[in-house]
Every structure is written in C-alpha cells, then in structure tokens.
N, C-alpha and C positions, 0 to 999 in steps of 0.2 A: 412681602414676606412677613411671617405673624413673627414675634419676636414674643417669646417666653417672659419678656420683664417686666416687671411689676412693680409700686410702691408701695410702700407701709403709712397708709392713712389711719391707722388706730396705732395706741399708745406702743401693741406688741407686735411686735412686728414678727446532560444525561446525567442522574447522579444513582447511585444506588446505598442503601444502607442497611448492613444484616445484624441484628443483639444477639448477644445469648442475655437469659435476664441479669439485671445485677443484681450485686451480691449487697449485703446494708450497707361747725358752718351757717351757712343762710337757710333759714327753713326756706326747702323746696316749694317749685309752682307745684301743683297739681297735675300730672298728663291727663292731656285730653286727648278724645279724638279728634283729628282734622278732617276735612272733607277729601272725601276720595277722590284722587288725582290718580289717573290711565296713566301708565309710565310710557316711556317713548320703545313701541312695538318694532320688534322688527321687519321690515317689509317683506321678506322670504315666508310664504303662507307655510302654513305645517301641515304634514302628512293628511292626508282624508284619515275622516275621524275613522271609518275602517278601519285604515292601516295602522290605529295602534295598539291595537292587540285588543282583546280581550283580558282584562285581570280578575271576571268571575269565570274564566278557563284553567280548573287546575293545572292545566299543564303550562301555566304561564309563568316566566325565571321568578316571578313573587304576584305569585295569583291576590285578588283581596282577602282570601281567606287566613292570609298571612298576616293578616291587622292582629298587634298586640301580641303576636305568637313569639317565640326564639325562635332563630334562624336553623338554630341547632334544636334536632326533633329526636334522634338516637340517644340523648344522655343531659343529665341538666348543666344551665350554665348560662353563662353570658359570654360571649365569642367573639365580639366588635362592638363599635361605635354603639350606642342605644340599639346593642342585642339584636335586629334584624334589616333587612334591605331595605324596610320601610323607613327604619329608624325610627319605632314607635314602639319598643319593647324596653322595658325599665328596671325588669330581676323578678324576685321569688319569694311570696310573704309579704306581709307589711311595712309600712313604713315605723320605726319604732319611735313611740310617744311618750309623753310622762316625764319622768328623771332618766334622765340620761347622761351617760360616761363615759370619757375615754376606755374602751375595754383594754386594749395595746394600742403601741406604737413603734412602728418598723425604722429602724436609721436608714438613710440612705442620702448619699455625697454629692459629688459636684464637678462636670467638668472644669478646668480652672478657675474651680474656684466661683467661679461667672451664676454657672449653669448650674444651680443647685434643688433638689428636692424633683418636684414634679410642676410639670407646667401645662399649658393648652395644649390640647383639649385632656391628653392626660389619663381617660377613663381608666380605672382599672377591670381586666376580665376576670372572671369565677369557673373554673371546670371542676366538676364530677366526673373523672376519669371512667370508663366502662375499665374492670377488670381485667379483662380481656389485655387492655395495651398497657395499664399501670404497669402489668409486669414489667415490659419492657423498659420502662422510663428511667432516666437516670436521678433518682431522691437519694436521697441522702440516707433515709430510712426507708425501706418497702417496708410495710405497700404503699407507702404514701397518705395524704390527710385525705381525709373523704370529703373537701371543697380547697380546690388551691385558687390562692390570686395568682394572677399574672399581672407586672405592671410594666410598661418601658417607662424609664427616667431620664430626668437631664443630665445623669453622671451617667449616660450611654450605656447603660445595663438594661438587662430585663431581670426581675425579679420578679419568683417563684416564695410564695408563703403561705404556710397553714390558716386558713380562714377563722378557723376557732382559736389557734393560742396564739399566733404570730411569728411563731417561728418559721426557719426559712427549711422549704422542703426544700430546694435543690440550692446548687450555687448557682451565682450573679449569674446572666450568660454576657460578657462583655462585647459589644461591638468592636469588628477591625478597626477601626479608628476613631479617636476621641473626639465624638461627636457627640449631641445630644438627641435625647430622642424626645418631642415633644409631642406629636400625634399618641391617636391608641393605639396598641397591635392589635391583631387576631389571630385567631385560632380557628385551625380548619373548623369547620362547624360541623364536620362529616363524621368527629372524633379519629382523622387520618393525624397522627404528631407531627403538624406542621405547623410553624409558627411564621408569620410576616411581621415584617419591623422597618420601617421607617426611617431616616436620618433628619435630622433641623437644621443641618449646616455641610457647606461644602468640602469636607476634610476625606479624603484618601478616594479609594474607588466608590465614590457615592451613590449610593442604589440602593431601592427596593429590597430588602434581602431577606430569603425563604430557607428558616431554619429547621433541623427536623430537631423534636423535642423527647428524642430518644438517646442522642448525646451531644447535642448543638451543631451538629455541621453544618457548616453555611452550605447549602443546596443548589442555591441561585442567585443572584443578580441583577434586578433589571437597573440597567444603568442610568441614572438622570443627567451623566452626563452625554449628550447625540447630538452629533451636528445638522438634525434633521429637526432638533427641537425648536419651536419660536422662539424661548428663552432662552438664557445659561444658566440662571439658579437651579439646580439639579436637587436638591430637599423635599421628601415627601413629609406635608403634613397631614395631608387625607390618611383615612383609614380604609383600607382597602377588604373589598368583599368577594367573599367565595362561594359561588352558586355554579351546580352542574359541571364540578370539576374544572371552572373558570375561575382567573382571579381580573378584578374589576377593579380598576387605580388609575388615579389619576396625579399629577405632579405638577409640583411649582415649575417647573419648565416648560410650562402648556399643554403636556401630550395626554391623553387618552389612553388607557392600556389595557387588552382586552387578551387574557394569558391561560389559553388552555394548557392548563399545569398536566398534562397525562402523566396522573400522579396512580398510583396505586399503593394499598398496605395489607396486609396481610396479618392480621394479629396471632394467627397461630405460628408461625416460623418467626414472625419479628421484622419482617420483611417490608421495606420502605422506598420506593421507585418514584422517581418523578422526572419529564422531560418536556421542560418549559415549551411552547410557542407563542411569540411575543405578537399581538396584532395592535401597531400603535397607530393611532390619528393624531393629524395637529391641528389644536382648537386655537388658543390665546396665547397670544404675548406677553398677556399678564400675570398668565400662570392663574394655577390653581391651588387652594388650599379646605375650600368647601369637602364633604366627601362625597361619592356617590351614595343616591339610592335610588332607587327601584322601584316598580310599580307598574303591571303586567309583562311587559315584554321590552322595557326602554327605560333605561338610564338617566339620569337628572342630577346636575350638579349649577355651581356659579362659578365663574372668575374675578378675578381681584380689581377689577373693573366694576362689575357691577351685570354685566351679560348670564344669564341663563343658559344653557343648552342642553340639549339632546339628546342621545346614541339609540339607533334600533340592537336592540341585541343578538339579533336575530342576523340581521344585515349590516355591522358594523363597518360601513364605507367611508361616512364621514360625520362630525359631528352639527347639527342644526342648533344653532341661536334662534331661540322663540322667546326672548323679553330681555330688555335692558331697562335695569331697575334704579340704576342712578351713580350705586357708591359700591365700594367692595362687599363680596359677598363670603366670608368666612363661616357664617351659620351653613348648617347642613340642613338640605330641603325634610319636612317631616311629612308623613302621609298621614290623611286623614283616612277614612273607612269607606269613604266613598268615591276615594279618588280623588280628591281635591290634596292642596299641600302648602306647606307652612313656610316662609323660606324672610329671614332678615339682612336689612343690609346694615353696616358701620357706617360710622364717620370718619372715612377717611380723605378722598381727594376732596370734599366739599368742605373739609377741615377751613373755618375761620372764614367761611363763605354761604354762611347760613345754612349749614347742612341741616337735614333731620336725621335721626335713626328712625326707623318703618320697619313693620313686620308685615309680608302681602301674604294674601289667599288664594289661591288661582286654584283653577279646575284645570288639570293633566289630560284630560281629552278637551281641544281645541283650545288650551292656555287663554280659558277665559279670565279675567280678573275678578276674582269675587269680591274683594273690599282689603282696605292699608289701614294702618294705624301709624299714625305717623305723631312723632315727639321731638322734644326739644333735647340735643342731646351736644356736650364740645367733644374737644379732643386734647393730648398732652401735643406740644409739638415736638420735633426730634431738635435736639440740642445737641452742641459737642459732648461727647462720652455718653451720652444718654438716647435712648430709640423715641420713636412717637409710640404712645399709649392710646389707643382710638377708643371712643366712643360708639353707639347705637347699640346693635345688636352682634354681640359677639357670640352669644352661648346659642344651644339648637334648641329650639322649644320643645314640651311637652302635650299630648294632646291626650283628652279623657272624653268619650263619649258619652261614658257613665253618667258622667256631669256635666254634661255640653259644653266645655270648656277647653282654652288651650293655654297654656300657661308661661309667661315669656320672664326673663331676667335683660334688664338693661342695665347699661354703662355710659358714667359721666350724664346723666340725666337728671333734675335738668341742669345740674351744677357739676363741674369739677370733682372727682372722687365720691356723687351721691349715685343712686342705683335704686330698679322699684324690683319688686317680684309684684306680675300683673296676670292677670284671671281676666281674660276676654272671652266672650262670646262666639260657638264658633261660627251661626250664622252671621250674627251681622258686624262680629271685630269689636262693641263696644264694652267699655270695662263692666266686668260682675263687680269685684274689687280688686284693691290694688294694696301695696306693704311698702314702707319706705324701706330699705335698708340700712344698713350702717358701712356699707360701701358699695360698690359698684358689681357687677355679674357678668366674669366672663365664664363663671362655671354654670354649666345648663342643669335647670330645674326637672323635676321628676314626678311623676304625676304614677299610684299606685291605689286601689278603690277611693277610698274618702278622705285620702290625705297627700298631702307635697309638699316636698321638699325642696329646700333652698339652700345654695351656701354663699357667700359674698365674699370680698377680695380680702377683706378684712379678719376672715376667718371666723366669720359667724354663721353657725347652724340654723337654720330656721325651717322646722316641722307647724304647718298649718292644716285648716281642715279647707280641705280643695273646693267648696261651693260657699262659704263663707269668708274666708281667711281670719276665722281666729285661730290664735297659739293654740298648740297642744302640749307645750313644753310646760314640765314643772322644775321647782328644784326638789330639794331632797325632802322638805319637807311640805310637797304634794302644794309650792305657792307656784301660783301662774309665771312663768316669767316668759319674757320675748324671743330668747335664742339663748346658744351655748357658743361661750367662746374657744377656735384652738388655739388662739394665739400666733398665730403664721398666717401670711397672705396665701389667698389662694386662687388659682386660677382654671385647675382641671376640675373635671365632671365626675360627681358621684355614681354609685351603683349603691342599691339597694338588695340583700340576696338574705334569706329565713331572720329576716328581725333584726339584721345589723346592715349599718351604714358604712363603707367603706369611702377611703377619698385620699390623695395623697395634696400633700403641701408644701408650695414652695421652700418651707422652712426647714426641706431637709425630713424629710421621713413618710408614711403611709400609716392612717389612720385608721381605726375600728371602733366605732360610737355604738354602743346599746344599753338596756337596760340592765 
C-alpha cells in the first residue's frame, strides 16, 4: 500500500437520475546506465502475436492512432490519469516559461489531521463542459466557468474550481466516510456527468464509487471489500478508465474489474441511467496500485511485487503475467507510438539489499525487452509512527517523439532525499541529459513540444527545454534562475491546460502557476 507521507527536506515545509436545471547534502554520484540485465520471464508464452489485436485497427478499445490524443474527443479537457488509455496525453497549450507566479491558491483540509492537502498520484482534471449538460449541473453560479478543475483530496473531498480565478464552482462533494482520496478521479470522457472516485484507506463500505455530477449521488459501488479477493486491503489507488461504455480498474485487493456501466444520458430531458455489470478476475496477492492502460485491444498494469500482466479486452477470462521485473511496480505503463512502453519499478522489498530503481522498455507485441536503465536509488524504512518512504521510480514517465526522448523523475537517488529529472533516449535508454533536483520525484514529469516540466518533493518547479535541459525559468527581472519555490512538499502529478500549470500540495491547497 503506497502511503500518501512525505518529509519536509527543504527549510519549508440500477440507478436512475432526472434535473430540472438549477437555478444560481553529499554531492550526488552521477547515474549511469548499467548493463542490460533480461529480468526473470515468466514461463507461460503469450498469446500468438496474431492474437493481440491489431492497434493500427481503428476499431481497436485504443487504436495507435490514439498516441498523444485526449481520451475525450466530444469536448476539451483532461478526464484521467495522463489524459488517455495510453497514458501519453499531458493538456492544452504550452508549458509556461519565463517569470512565473503563484496566479491562486485553493485551501483545502485534512482528514485527521493526518491526511492533509493532496498526495500520490493526485493529478488534477480540466472539463470544458459542452452546454448542452452544464445546464444541468449543480454550480453554484450557471452557467458555470468555461475550464473547471476537478480534484479528489486527502480531506476525502472532490473539489470543483474555476480554472481562471480559483474560485469554487460547485461545493466540496464529501466522501461517505472519512477517508482519503489519494489516486486521481475521472470523468466520463464521453462528456456522460459521471464521476469515479477512489478510497486510500479502509473506512466504511469501501469501494470504487460512480457519482453522477448532476447533484452527487453516489450511483454505484464496487466494493473492495470480496471474499473472492486475494487480498483484504480494499483501497483503490489506480485510476480507472472508461472506454466503449466500460469502466477498467483495478484494486489493491488483487482484482481486475471489467464494468459495463449500461449507462445512458440524455442532455435534452436531463436524463442519467446507469446499470453496472461487474466482470472481476483475480490477479495478485499483492495487490495492485499501478493503473491500467491500454494499447489495441489488451490491458496492461504491474503489482506491488513487481509482476506484469495482461487482460484481452475482448476476452476478459483471466489475467496473463508476461514479466517479472524485480520490485514493486507503482508507475503506470506509458505507450510509446509504436507500441513499445515505458513502465518503472521502486525500491521496495530489495530495500537495504542492494536494490536498484530501473525504468524497462519492452515491446507489447511479444514482450520483447528493449533495453533498462537501471540506478542506484535507497529507501526510508518503516519505523514506529512513521511509514517506509521508497525509493526508485515512483512517478509515470513522459514520452516525446518530437524529441526522441522519454523523460523520468527519480527518488532517493543516489542518496537519501536527492532526486534527478532524466531525458533518455528512446531507442537505446541512454542519458541525453539529466537535472539534479533539490528533492526527490514522486510527482510525474510532462513533456509538451520543446519543453518539461518537473516538480519535486520539496516543492520546486522546474520548466526546462526538453532536448537540452537548460532552465526556462526567470525571475522578474528576465535573470535565469533554476526553479520556483511553493514552499510545501509535494507528491501529486501536474497538468498543464492554455499556459497555466496546475498541481496540488501536500501543504494544504491547489495551486495555479503562470505568467
């Protein structure tokens, strides 16, 4: 189980629903590459290369034509985890350079106190509501902002805010029970008001839970806790995806979930229908917290082991383990354009046993190994009143074709609370360049034409130029400087959406960086 906690290593630390509309340190070694070491395969051969689809077949659940595209094609936005099944969509516009400044900042609380601000992976969403369903919505003001965030927090809320001022289009929506919400949600991509949300801990009837975003009713339920599951930690940290009126999840409880939502909406009556059917597998023991994605017609995630696997989408019977890669796998797989994919493991069970953190390459038709990069990375251990803090690869990398490169953030590399942002090569994995940090990354970098973006634990910004890596940052008076501080630890994943940086921080609130 990923645990939301962090240190301060810098100074600062059947349902149906009808509307009428409403009314208003040590200097660092250097990483290198090691030599590529074949991780232990599993012996179960995989499907004939035939049988896994075709992904230059439009009609496949993420054809490749979906490289770089939003999942959501009827209206603009970001919807989930890195915006599409590939997990290779990063927002709208560029990344903002130059002088840059807090534009707002959103409060936001804490379950006991504990659980405060926003944590892993955290992302926040962006919708451009089509008109059509804003009517219906429940804002505070209609029509509503024309770009709202969406964010779930560790004070068990989702939060709803005006993307240009900050203010809050609707109220909190509060979770049944005080739990934290550390995953990202999503949003039907279909522009149908449905929202999915996640729990981080085991507190009340724990599940999956599908809310409609017309006045918050909870819809559905998939429950994490089954006595059919390998686990019993019931907590979803994946981010679950919705393709062909399917929703696609998977749970720290081991299971697979494959959920033809027969959902319908109707935007001229207001009209919102949805009648789950749950088709679950059981994968690990370890559970899961990687998320899925996608790539022609078959699923791909890791477990907290360090195993690989599967799903036909098509044929969802059971799930194949095709690689076991060492240590736990909390990064989510990235696709490249050609079907190859991007996937890291932490330093966890190898903790104090000479782990590495590694980023592998592998080809999705016949899980060939294309090349690792493999560092020197520790770990925190767990102590009384305190969690273990892991090291390697926590964040999900970025990949830029543009620039042939893929871009990773590590943690605890190679020292205790140090951290690179790294520009490798996509054919052969070796460094273009590489950024020391000024803390560690477990928030995933972003890669948008000729620039990326970084943030670190420590709550430093860092805009670079993505085939170099020199700063783009200035201060106010147009001098080069290295980064901007927020002053809060940070551990969730940026979005980038028309020339503003959004990001939430452990410190209690949700942030908006621009010029």
């Amino acid at each position: 189980m990923k645990y939301c906690f962090s240190i301060f290593l810098s100074a600062l630390v059947v349902c149906a629903c009808e509307q009428s509309p409403p009314t208003a340190q040590a200097q660092p070694r250097i990483a290198t590459e090691e030599p590529m070491v074949e991780p232990e395969q599993d012996q179960t051969p995989p499907p004939p290369i035939g049988a896994l689809g075709t992904a230059g077949d439009p009609s496949a659940w993420s054809p490749a034509s979906d490289f770089g595209q939003p999942i959501n094609r009827d209206f603009a936005g970001i919807t989930c985890f890195r915006g599409n099944a590939q997990r290779n969509y990063y927002g709208e516009g560029s990344i903002p350079a130059g002088y840059l400044r807090v534009l707002w900042r959103l409060p936001i609380g804490s379950v006991d106190g504990y659980w405060n601000g926003v944590g892993w992976t955290g992302q926040p969403l962006v919708v451009e509501w089509p008109n059509e369903t804003r009517r219906w919505m429940n804002f505070i003001e209609q029509p509503g902002p024309r770009s709202e965030i969406i964010l779930g927090a560790l004070d068990g809320q989702v939060h709803f805010v005006d993307a240009e001022t900050g203010k809050r289009s609707r109220k909190p929506l509060k979770m049944p029970a005080p739990y934290p919400i550390k995953g990202t949600v999503t949003v039907d991509p279909r522009g149908y008001p449905l929202l999915f949300v996640g729990p981080g801990m085991n507190r009340g009837q724990t599940g999956y839970r599908i809310f409609s975003l017309l006045d918050f009713k909870e819809l559905y339920n998939v429950r994490g806790i089954d006595s059919n599951a390998p686990r019993s930690w019931p907590a979803f940290d994946a981010n679950g995806l919705v393709l062909r009126d399917t929703l696609l999840q998977v749970g720290e409880n081991g299971m697979y979930y494959q959920v033809n939502l027969n959902s319908s909406w109707d935007a001229q009556s207001g009209k919102l229908k949805i009648n789950p059917d749950v088709h679950k597998i059981r994968v690990s023991a370890a559970g899961m917290e990687s998320s899925v994605s996608v790539w022609g017609d078959y699923a791909y995630f890791g477990d907290n082991v360090g195993n690989l696997w599967r799903v036909s989408l098509d044929y969802p019977k059971e799930a194949q383990k095709v690689a076991t890669l060492g240590d736990d796998i909390d990064s989510t797989i990235t696709f490249d354009n050609d079907g190859s994919f991007y996937v890291g493991i932490e330093v966890d069970k190898t903790a104090g046993k000479g782990g590495k953190g590694k980023l592998f390459k592998y080809q999705a038709k016949g899980m060939k190994l294309l090349w690792t990069y493999s560092f020197t990375a520790g770990s925190i251990p767990k102590v009384e009143g305190k969690n273990a803090i892991n090291g390697g690869v926590l964040s999900t990398v970025a990949v830029s074709p543009e620039n042939d490169l893929v871009y990773m953030t590590t943690t605890h590399h190679p020292t205790i609370g140090a951290g690179y942002l790294i520009a490798l090569e996509r054919e052969t994995g070796k460094t273009r360049w590489q950024m020391k940090m000024r803390g560690y990354g477990w928030s995933s970098p972003l890669v948008l034409g000729s620039r990326v973006l970084a943030i670190d634990s420590n709550g430093n910004v860092f805009v670079r130029d993505a085939r170099t890596g020199e700063s783009l940052m200035t201060n106010s008076n147009g001098v080069k400087i290295e980064s901007i501080s927020l002053g809060s630890t940070i551990e969730a994943s940026p979005i980038v959406w028309r020339e503003k940086i959004y990001i939430g921080v452990r410190g209690g609130a949700l942030i908006c960086i621009g010029k």
